[in-house]
Backbone atoms as SQL, in Angstrom:
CREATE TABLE atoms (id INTEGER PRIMARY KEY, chain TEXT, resi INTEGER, resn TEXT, atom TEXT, x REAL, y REAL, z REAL);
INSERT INTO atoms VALUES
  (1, 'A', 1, 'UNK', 'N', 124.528, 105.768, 105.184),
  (2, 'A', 1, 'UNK', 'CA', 124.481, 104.378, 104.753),
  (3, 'A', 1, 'UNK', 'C', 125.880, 103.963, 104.321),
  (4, 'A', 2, 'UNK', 'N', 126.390, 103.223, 104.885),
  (5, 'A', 2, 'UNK', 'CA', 127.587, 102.091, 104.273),
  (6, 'A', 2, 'UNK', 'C', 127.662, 101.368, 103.409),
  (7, 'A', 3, 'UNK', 'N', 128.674, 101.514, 102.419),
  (8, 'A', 3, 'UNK', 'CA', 128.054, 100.373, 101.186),
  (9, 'A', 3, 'UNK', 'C', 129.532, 99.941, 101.362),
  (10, 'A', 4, 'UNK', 'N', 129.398, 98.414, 101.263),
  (11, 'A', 4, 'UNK', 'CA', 130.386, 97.468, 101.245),
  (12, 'A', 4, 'UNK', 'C', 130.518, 96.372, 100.093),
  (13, 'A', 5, 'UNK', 'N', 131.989, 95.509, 99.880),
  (14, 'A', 5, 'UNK', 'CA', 132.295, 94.778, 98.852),
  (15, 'A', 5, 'UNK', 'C', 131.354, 94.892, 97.330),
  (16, 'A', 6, 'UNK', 'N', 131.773, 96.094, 96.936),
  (17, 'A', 6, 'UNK', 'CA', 131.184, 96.157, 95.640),
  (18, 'A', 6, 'UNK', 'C', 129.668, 96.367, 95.549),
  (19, 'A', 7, 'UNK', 'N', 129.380, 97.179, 96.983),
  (20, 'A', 7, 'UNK', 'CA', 127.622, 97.133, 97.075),
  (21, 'A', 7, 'UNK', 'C', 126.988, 96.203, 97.382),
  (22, 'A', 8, 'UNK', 'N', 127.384, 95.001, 97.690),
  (23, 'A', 8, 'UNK', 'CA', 126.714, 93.789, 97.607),
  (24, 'A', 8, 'UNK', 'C', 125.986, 93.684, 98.929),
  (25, 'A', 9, 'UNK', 'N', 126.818, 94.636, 99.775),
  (26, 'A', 9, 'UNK', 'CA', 126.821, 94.453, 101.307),
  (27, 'A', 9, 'UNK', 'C', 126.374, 96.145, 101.515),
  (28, 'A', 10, 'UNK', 'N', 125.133, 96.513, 102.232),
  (29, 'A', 10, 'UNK', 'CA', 124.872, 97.810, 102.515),
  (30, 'A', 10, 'UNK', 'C', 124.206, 97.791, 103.830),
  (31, 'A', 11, 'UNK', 'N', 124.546, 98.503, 104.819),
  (32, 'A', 11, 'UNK', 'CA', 124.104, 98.808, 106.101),
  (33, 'A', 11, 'UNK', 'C', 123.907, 100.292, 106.393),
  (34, 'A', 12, 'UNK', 'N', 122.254, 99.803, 107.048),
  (35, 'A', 12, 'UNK', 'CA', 121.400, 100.676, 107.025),
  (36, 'A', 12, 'UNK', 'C', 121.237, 101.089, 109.024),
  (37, 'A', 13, 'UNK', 'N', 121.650, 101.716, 109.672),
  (38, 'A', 13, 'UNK', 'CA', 121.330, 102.063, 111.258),
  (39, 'A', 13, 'UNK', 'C', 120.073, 102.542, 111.285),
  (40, 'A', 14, 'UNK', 'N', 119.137, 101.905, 112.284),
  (41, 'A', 14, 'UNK', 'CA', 118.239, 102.913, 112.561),
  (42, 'A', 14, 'UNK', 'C', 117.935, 102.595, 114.307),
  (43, 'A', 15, 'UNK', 'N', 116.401, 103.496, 114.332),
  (44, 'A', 15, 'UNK', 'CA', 115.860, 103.715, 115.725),
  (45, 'A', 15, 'UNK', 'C', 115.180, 103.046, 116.119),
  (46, 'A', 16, 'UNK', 'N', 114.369, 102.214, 114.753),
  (47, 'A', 16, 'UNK', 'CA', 112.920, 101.472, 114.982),
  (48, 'A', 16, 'UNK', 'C', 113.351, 100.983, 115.862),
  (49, 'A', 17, 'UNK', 'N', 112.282, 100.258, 116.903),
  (50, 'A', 17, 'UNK', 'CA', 112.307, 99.228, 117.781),
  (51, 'A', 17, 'UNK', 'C', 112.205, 97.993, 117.018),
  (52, 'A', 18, 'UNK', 'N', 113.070, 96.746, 116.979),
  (53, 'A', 18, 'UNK', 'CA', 113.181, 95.510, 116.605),
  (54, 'A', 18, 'UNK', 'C', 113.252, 94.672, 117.976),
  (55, 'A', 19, 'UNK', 'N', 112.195, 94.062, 117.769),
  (56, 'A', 19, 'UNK', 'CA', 112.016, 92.863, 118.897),
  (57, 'A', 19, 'UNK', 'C', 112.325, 91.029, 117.926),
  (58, 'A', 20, 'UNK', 'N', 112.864, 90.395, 118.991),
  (59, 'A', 20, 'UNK', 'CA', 112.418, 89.181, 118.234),
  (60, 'A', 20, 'UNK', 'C', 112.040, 88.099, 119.578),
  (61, 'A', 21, 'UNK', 'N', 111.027, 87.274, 119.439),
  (62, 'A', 21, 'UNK', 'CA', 110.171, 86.396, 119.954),
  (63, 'A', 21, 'UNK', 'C', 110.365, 85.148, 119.293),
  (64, 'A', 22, 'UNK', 'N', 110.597, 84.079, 120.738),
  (65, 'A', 22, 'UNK', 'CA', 110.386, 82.315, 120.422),
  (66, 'A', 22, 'UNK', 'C', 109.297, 81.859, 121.154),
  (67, 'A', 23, 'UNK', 'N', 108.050, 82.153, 120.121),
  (68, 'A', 23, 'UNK', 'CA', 106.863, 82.043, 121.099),
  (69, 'A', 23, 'UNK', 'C', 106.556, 83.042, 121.524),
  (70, 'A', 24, 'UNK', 'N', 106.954, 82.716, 123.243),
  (71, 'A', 24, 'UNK', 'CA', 105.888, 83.900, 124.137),
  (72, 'A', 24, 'UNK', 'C', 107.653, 84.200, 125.038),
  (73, 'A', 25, 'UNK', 'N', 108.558, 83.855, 124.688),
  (74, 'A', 25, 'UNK', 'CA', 110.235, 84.053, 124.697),
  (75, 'A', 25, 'UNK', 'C', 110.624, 85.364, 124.127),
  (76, 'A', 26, 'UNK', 'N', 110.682, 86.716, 125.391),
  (77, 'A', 26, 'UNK', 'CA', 111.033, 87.727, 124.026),
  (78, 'A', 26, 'UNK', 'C', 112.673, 87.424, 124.262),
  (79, 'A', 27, 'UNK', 'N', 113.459, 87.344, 123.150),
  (80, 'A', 27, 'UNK', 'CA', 115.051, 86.884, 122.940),
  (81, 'A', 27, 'UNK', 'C', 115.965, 88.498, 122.885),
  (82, 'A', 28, 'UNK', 'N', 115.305, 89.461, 122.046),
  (83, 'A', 28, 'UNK', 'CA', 116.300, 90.725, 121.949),
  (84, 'A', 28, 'UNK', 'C', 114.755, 91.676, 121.684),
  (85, 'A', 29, 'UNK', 'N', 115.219, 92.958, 122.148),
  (86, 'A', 29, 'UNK', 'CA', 114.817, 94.111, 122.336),
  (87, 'A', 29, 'UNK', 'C', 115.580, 94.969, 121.738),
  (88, 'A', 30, 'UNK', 'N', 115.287, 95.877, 121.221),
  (89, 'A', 30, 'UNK', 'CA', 116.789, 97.566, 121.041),
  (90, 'A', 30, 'UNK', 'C', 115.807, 98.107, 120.082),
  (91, 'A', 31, 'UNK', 'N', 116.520, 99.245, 119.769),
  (92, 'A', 31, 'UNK', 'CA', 116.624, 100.498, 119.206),
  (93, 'A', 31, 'UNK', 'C', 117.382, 100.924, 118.404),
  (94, 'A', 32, 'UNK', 'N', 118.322, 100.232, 118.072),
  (95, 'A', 32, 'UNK', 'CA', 119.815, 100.260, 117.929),
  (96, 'A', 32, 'UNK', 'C', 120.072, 99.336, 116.709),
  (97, 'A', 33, 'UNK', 'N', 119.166, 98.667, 116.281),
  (98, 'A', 33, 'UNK', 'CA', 119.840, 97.471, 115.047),
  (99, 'A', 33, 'UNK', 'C', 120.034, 98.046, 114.125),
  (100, 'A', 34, 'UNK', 'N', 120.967, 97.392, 113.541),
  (101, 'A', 34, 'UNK', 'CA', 121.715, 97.739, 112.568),
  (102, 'A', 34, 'UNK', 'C', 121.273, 96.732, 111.097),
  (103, 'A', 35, 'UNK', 'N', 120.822, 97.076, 109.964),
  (104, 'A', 35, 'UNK', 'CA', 120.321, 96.175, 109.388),
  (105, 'A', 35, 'UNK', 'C', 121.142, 96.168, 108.035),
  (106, 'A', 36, 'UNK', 'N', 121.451, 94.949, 107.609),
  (107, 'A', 36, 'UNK', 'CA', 122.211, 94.425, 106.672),
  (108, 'A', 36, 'UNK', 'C', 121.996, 93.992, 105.618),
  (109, 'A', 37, 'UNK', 'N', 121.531, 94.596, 104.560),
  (110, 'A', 37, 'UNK', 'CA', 121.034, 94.117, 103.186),
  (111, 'A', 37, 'UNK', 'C', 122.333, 93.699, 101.609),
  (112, 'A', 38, 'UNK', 'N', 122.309, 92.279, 102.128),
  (113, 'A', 38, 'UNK', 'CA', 122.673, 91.358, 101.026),
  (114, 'A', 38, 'UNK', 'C', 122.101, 91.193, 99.564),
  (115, 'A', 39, 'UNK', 'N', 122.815, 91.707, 98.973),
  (116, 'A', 39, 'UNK', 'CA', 122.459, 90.707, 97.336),
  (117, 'A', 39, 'UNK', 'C', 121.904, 89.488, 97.279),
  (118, 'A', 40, 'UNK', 'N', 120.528, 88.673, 96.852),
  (119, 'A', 40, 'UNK', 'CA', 120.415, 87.837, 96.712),
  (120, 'A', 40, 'UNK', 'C', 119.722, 87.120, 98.803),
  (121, 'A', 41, 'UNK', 'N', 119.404, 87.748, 99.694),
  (122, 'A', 41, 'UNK', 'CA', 119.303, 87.317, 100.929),
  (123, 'A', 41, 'UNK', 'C', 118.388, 88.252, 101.577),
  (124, 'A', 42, 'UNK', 'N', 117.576, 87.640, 102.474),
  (125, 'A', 42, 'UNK', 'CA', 116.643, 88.750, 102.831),
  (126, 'A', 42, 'UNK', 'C', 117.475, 89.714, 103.983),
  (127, 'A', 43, 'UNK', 'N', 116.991, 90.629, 103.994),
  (128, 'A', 43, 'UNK', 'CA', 117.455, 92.028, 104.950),
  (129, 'A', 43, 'UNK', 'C', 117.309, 91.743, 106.482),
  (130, 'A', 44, 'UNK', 'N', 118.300, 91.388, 107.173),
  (131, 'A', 44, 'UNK', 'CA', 118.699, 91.100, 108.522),
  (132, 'A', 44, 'UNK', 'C', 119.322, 92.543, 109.663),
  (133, 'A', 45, 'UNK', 'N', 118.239, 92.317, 110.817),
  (134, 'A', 45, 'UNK', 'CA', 118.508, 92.863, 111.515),
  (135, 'A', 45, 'UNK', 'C', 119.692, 92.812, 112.512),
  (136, 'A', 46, 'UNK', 'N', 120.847, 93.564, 112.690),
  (137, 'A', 46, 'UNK', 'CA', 122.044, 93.117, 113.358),
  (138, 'A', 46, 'UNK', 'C', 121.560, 93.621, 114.920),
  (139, 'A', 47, 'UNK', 'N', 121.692, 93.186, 116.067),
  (140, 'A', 47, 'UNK', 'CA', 121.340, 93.427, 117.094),
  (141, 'A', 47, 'UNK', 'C', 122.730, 93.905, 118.482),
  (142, 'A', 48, 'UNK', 'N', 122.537, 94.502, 118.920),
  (143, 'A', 48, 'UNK', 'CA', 123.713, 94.452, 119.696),
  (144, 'A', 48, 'UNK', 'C', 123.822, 93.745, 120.878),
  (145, 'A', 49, 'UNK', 'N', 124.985, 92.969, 121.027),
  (146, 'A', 49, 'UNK', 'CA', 124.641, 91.617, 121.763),
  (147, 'A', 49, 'UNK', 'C', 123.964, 91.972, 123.453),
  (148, 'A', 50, 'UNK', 'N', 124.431, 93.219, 123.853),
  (149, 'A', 50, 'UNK', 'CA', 123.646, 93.753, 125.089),
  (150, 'A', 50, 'UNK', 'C', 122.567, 93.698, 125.233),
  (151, 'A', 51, 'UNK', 'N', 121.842, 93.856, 124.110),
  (152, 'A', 51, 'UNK', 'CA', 119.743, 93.813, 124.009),
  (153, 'A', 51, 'UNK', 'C', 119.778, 92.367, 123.258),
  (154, 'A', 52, 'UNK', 'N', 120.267, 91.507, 123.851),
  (155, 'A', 52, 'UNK', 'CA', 119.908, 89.548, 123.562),
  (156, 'A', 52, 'UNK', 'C', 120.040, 89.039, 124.753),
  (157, 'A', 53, 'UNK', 'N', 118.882, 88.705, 125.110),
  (158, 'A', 53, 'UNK', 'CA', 119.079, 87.502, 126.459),
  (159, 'A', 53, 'UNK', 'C', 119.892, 86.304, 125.953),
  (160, 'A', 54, 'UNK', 'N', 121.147, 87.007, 126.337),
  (161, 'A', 54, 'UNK', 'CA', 122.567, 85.811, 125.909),
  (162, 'A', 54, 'UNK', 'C', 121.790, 84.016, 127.055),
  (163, 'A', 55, 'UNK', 'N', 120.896, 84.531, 127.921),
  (164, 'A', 55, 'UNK', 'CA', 120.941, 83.348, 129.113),
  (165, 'A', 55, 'UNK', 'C', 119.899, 82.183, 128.179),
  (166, 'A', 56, 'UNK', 'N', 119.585, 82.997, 127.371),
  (167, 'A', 56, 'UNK', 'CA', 118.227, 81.497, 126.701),
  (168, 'A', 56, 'UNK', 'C', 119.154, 81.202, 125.485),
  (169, 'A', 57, 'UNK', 'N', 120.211, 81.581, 125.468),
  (170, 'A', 57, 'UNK', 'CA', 121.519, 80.956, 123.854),
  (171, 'A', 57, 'UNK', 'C', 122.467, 80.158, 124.499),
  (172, 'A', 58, 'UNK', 'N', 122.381, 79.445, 123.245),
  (173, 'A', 58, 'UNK', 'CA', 124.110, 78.525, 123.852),
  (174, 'A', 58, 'UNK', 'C', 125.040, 78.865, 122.514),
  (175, 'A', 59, 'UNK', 'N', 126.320, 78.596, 122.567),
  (176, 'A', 59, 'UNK', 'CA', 127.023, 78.528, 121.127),
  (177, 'A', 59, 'UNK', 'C', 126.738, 77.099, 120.603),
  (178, 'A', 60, 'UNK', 'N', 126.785, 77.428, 118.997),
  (179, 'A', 60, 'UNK', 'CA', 126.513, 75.616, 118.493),
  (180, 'A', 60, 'UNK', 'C', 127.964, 75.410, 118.097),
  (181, 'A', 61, 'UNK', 'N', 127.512, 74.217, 117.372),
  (182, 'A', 61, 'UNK', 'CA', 128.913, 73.599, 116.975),
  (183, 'A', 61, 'UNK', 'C', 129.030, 74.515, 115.529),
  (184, 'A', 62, 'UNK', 'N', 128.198, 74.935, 114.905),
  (185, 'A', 62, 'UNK', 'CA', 128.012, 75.165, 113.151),
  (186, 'A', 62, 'UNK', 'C', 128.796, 76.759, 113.418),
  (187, 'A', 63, 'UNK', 'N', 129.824, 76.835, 112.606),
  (188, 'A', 63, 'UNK', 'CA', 130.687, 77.625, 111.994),
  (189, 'A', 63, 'UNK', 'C', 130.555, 77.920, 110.761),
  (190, 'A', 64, 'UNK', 'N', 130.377, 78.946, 110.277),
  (191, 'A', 64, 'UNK', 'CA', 130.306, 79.842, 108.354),
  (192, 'A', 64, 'UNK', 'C', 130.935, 79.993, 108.275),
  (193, 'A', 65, 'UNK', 'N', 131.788, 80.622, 107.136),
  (194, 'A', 65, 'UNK', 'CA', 132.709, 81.360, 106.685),
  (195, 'A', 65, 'UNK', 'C', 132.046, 81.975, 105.838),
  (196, 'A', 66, 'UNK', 'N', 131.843, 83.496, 105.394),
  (197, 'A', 66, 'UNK', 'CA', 131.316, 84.063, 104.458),
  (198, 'A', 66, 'UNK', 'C', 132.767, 84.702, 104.110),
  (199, 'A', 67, 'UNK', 'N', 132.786, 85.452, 102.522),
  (200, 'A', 67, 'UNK', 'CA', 133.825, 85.663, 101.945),
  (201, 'A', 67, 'UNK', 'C', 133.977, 87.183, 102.238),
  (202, 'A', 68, 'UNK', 'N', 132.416, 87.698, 102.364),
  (203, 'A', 68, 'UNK', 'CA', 132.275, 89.010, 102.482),
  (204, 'A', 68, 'UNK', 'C', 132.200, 90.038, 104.275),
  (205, 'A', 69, 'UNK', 'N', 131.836, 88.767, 104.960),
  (206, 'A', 69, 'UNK', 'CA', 132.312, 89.304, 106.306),
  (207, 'A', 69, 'UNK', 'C', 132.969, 88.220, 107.262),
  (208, 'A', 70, 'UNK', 'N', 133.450, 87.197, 107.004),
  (209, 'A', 70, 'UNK', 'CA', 134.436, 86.477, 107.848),
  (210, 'A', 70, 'UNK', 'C', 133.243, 85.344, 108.582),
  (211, 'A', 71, 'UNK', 'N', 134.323, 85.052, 109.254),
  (212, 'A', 71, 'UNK', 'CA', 133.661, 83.684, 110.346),
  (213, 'A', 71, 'UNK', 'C', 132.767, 84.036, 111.265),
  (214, 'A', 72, 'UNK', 'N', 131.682, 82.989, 111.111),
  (215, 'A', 72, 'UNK', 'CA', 130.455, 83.329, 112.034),
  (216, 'A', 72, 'UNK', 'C', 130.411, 81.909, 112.779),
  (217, 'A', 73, 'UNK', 'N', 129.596, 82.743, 114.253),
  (218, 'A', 73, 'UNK', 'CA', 129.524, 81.729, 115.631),
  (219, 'A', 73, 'UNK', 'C', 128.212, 82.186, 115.461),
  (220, 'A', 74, 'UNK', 'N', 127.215, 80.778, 115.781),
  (221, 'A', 74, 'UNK', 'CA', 125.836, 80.049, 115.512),
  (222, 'A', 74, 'UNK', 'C', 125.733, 80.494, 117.374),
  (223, 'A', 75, 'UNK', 'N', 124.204, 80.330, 117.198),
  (224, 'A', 75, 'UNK', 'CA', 123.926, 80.332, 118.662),
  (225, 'A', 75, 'UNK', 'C', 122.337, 79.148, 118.409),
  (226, 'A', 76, 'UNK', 'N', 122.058, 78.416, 119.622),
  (227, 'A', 76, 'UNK', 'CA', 120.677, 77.721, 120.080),
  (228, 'A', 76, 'UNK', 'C', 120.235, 78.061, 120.670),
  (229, 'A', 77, 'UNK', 'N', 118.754, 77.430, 120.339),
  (230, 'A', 77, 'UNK', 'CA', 117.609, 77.736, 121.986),
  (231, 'A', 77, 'UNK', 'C', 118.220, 75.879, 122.348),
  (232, 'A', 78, 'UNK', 'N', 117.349, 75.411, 123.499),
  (233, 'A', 78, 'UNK', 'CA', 117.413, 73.820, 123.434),
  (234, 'A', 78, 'UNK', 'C', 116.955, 73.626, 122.851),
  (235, 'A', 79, 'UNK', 'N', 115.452, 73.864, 122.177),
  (236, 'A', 79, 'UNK', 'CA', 114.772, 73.339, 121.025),
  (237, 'A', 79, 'UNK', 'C', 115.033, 73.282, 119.553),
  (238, 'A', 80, 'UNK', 'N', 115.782, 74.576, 119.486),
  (239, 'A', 80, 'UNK', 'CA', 115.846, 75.254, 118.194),
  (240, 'A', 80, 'UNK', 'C', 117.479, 75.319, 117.608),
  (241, 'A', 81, 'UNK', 'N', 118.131, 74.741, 117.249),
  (242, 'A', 81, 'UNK', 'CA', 119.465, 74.494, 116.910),
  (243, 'A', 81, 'UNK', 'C', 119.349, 76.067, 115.913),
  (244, 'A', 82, 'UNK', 'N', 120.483, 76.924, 115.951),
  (245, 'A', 82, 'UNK', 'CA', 121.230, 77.674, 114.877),
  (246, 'A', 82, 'UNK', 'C', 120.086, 78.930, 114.221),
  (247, 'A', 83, 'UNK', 'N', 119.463, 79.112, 115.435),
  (248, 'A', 83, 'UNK', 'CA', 118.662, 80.352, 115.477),
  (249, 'A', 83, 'UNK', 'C', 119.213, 81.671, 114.929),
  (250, 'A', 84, 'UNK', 'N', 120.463, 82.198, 115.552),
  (251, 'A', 84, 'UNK', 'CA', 120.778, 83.148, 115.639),
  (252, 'A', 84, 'UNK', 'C', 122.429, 83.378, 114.914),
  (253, 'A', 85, 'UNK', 'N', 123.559, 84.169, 114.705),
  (254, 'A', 85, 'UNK', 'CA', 124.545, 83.875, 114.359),
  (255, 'A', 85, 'UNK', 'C', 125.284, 85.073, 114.662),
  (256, 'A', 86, 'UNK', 'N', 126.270, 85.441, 115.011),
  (257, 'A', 86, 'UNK', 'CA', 127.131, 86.736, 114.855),
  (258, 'A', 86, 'UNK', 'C', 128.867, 86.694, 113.889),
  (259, 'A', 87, 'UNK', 'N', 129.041, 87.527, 114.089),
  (260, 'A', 87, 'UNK', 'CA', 130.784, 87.830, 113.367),
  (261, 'A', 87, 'UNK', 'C', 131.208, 88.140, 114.600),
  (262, 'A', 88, 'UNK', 'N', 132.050, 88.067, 115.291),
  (263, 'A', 88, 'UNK', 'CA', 133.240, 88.612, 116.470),
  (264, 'A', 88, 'UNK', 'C', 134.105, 88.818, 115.895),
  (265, 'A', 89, 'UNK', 'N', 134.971, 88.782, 114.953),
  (266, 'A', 89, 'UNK', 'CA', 136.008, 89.163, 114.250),
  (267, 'A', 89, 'UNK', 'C', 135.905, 89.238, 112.347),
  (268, 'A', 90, 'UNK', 'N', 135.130, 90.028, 112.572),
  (269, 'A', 90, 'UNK', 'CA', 134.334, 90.043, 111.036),
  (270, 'A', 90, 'UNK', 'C', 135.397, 91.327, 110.461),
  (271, 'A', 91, 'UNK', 'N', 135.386, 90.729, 109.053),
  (272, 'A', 91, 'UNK', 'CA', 136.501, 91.190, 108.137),
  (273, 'A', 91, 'UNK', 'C', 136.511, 92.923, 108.062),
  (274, 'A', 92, 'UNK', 'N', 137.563, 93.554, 107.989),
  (275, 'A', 92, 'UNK', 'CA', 137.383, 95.117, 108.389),
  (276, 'A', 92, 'UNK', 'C', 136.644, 95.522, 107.582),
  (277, 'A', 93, 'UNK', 'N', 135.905, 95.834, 106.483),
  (278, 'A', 93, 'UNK', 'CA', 135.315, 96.270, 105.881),
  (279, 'A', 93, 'UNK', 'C', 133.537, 95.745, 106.630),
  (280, 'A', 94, 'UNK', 'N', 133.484, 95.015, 107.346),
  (281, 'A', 94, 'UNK', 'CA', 132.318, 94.758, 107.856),
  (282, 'A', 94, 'UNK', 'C', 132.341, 94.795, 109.665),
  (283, 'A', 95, 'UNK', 'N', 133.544, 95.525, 110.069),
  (284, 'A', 95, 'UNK', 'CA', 133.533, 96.365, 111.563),
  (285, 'A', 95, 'UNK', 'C', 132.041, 96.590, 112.219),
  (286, 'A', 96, 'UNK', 'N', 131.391, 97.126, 111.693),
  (287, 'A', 96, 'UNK', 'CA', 130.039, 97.999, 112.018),
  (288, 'A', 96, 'UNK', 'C', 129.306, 96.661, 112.641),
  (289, 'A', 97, 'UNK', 'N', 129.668, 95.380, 112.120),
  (290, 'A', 97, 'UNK', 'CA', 128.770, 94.336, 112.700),
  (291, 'A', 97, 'UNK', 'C', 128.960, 93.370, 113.984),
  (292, 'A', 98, 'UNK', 'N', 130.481, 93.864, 114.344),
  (293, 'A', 98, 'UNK', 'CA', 131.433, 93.293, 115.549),
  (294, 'A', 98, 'UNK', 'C', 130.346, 93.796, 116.491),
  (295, 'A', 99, 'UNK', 'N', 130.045, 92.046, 117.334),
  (296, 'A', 99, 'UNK', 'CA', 129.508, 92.646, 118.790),
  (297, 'A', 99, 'UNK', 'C', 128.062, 92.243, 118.379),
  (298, 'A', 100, 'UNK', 'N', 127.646, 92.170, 117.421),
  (299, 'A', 100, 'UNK', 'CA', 125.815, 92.455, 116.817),
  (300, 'A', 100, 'UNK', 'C', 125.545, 90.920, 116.810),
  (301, 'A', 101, 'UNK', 'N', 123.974, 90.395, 117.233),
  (302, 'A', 101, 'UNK', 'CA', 123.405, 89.310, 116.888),
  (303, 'A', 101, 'UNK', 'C', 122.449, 89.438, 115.360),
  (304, 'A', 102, 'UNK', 'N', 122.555, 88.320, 114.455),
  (305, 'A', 102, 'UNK', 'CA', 121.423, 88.546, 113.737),
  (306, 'A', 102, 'UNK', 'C', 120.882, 87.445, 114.097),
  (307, 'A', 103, 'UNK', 'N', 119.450, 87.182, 113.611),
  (308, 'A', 103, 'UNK', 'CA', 118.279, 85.757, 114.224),
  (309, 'A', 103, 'UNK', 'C', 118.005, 85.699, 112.706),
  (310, 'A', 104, 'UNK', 'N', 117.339, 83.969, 112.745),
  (311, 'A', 104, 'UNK', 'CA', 116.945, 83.889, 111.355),
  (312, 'A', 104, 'UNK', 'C', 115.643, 84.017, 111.563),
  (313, 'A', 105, 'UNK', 'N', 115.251, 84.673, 110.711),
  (314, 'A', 105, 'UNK', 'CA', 113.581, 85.290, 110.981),
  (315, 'A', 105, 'UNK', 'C', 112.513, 84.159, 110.088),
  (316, 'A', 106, 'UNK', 'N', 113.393, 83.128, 110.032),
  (317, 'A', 106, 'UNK', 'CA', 112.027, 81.925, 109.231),
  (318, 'A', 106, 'UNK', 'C', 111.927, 80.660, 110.566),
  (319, 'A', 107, 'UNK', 'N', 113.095, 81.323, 111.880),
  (320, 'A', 107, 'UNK', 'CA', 113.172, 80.426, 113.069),
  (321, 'A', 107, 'UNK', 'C', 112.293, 80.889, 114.088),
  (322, 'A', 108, 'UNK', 'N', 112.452, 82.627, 113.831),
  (323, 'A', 108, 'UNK', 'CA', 111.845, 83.231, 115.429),
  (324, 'A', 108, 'UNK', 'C', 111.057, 84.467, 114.839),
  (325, 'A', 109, 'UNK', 'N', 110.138, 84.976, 115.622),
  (326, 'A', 109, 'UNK', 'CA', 109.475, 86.243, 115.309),
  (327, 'A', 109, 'UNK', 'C', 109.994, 87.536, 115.403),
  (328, 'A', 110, 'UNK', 'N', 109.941, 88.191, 114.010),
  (329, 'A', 110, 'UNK', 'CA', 111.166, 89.276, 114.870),
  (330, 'A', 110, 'UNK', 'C', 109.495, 90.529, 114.443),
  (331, 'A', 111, 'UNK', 'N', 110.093, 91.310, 114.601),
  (332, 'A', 111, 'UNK', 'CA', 109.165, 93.042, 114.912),
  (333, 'A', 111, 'UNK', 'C', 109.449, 93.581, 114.720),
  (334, 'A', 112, 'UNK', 'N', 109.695, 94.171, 113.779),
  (335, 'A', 112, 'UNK', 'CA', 109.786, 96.007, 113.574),
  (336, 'A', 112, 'UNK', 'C', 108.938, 97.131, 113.567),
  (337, 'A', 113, 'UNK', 'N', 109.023, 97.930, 114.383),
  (338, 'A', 113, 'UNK', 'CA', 108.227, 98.860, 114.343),
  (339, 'A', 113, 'UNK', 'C', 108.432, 99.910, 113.710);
């Protein structure tokens, strides 16, 4: 386990299978997520962008800045504005998440098994 910025930030790897669903839309599949537990935020599955049907996302316009892992790029369905979000150049102490999708799980169905 990784513990980052003062603990606030801890990442957990595992095997489970994490699916997430828009509808009857499965969006990501893997084995492989990487899950990210925030202080104060519910526990997000990081996905690796290879197991996301990048073809049903677009990039949005909405840009973050978090203090604790850098600038984040938003992704859409057409219906669903700012579903999903990643870091591509996320601050070195949060490396492990370069490349990974997370989904907001109060937008889409996610699964863990």
């Amino acid at each position: 386990m990784a513990q980052h910025p003062a603990t606030r930030i801890t990442l957990h790897p595992h095997t489970r299978r994490v699916r997430i669903y828009h509808g009857d839309t499965l969006l990501a599949d893997t084995c492989e997520a990487l899950e990210l537990r925030e202080k104060g935020y519910p526990h997000r599955q990081y996905i690796p962008q290879a197991d996301v049907d990048m073809l049903n996302l677009s990039v949005s316009t909405t840009v973050t800045h978090c203090p604790f892992k850098g600038d984040s790029t938003y992704y859409s369905l057409p219906d669903l504005p700012d579903i999903a979000w990643s870091y591509e150049s996320p601050l070195d102490e949060m490396q492990e998440i370069a490349g990974r999708i997370a989904f907001d799980a109060d937008k889409v169905q996610e699964t863990v098994e």
